[in-house]
N, C-alpha and C positions, 0 to 999 in steps of 0.2 A: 504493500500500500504506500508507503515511503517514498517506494523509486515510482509508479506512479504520479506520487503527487508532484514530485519533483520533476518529472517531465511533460508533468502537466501545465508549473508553473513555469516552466521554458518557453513550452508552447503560448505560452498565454504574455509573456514577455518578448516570444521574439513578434506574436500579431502586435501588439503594439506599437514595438516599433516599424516596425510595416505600414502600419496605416498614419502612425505619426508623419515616417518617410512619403507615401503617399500626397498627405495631406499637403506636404510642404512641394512636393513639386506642383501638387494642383494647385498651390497659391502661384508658384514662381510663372508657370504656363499664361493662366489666367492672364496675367499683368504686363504679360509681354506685348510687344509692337508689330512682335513679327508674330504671323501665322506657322503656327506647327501642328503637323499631324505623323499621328504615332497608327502604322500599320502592320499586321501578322502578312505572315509569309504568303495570304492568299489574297491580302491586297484590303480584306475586311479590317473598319474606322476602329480601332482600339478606344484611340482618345483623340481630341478636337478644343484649339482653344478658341476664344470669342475673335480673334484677329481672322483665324481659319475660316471660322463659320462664317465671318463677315464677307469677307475674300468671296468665297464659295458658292455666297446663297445658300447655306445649310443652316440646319439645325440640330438639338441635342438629339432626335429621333434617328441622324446619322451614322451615331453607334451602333457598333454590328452590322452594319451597311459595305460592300464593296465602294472605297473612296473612288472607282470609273463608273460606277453610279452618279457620284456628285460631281465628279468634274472627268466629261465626255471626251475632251479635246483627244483627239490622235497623240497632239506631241508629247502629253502628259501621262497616255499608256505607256507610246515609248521608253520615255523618260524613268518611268517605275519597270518597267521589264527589264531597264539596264541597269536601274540601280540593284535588282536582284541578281540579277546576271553577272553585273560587273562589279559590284561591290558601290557605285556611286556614278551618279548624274546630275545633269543641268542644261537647266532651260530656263527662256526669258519668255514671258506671254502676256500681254496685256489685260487689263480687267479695270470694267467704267476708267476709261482712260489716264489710267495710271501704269507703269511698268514695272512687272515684278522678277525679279531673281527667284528661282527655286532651283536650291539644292536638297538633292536625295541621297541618303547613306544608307546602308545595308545594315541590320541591325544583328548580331550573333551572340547567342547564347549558349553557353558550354559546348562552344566547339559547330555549333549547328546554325542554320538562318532562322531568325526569329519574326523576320521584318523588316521594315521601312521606315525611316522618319522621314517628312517633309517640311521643308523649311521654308518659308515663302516671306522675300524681303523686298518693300518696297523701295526701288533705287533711282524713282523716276526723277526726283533731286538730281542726282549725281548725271543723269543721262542727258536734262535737261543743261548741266553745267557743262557739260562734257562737247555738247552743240553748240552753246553759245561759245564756248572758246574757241571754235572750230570757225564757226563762223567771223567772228573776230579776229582769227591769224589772218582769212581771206580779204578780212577788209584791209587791215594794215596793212597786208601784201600790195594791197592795190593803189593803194593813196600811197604808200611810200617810192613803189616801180614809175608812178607817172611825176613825181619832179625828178628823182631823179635822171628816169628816161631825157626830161626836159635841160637839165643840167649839162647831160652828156653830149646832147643834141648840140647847143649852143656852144660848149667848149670847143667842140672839136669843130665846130664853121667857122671858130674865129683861129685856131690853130691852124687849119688844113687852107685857112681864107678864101672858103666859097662864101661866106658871108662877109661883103665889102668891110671897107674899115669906116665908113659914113653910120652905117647900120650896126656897127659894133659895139657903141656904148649902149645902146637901146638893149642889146645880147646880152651886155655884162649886165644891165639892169634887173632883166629878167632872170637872169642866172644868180644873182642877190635877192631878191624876190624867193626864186624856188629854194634857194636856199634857209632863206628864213623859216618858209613854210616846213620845207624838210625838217627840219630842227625843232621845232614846236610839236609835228606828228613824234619825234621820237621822243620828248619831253613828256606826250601825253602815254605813249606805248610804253614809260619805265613807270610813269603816275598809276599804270592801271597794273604794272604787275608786281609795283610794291601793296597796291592792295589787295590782291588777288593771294601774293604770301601773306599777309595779314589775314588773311579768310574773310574779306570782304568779296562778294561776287560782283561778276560782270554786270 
């Protein structure tokens, strides 16, 4: 009766801390930004936090649900066959027009496959910064190529002297002119990427 009780009161100490354990990831999932979902080896919703379900259009009746039920896409079977297969995947897919990262890792349990986590990060921020800089190198490319182009033009009419010498201070004028200009665009292009290392955006 002893050894009974005493592997009674194991048992009844290690549920505890099980469901303590439990409790605290369900707090940690809950409060998170990013969507995660926790899936068994046959693709069936383990668990879903409120970021997921939002993501998703799901709800808690999810549970126990095959998650290609909740989310049909093609790319996102793929995506979960390789994360099973390969150990981990990723995909980028939009949703109400935002853009999401999802990463998938293979989950193993003593030696065997257990499952799927899904991690769904919204990075439509960084994509959108990521454009506007893009689009930004192309504009400075262009405002800085056209005085200088202009510069080059004028130095070398008055070197090579197809541009008379009557017409040539009006040349150096202009060539002071784009010069100035010039200097002011890269004035503002070090203005914008000492903010830019300041984590100010574009």
């Amino acid at each position: 009766m002893r050894r009974i009780n005493q592997q009674y009161f194991q048992i009844s100490s290690h549920l505890r801390m099980l469901r303590r354990k439990t409790g605290e990831f369900e707090q940690i999932i809950r409060h998170m930004k990013e969507g995660l979902v926790l899936l068994d080896s046959e693709t069936t919703i383990l668990s879903i936090n409120p970021a997921a379900k939002a993501l998703f259009g799901a709800d808690s009746f999810c549970i126990g649900r095959s998650f290609l039920t909740v989310e049909r896409s093609q790319q996102m079977r793929d995506a979960v066959n390789a994360a099973l297969d390969k150990g981990s995947s990723a995909l980028r897919l939009e949703r109400n027009g935002r853009e999401y990262q999802f990463d998938l890792s293979r989950i193993a349990s003593d030696g065997s496959m257990a499952g799927v986590v899904v991690l769904a990060i919204d990075i439509t921020d960084e994509v959108n910064a990521e454009r506007n800089r893009r689009e930004f190198s192309a504009n400075v490319s262009h405002e800085l190529r056209s005085p200088i182009t202009s510069i080059q033009g004028f130095a070398q009419g008055i070197l090579d002297g197809t541009i008379p010498k009557e017409e040539q201070p009006k040349a150096l004028s202009i060539i002071t002119d784009e010069t100035h200009r010039l200097s002011k665009l890269i004035a503002s292009l070090l203005s914008l990427s000492r903010m830019e290392s300041d984590g100010t955006s574009l």
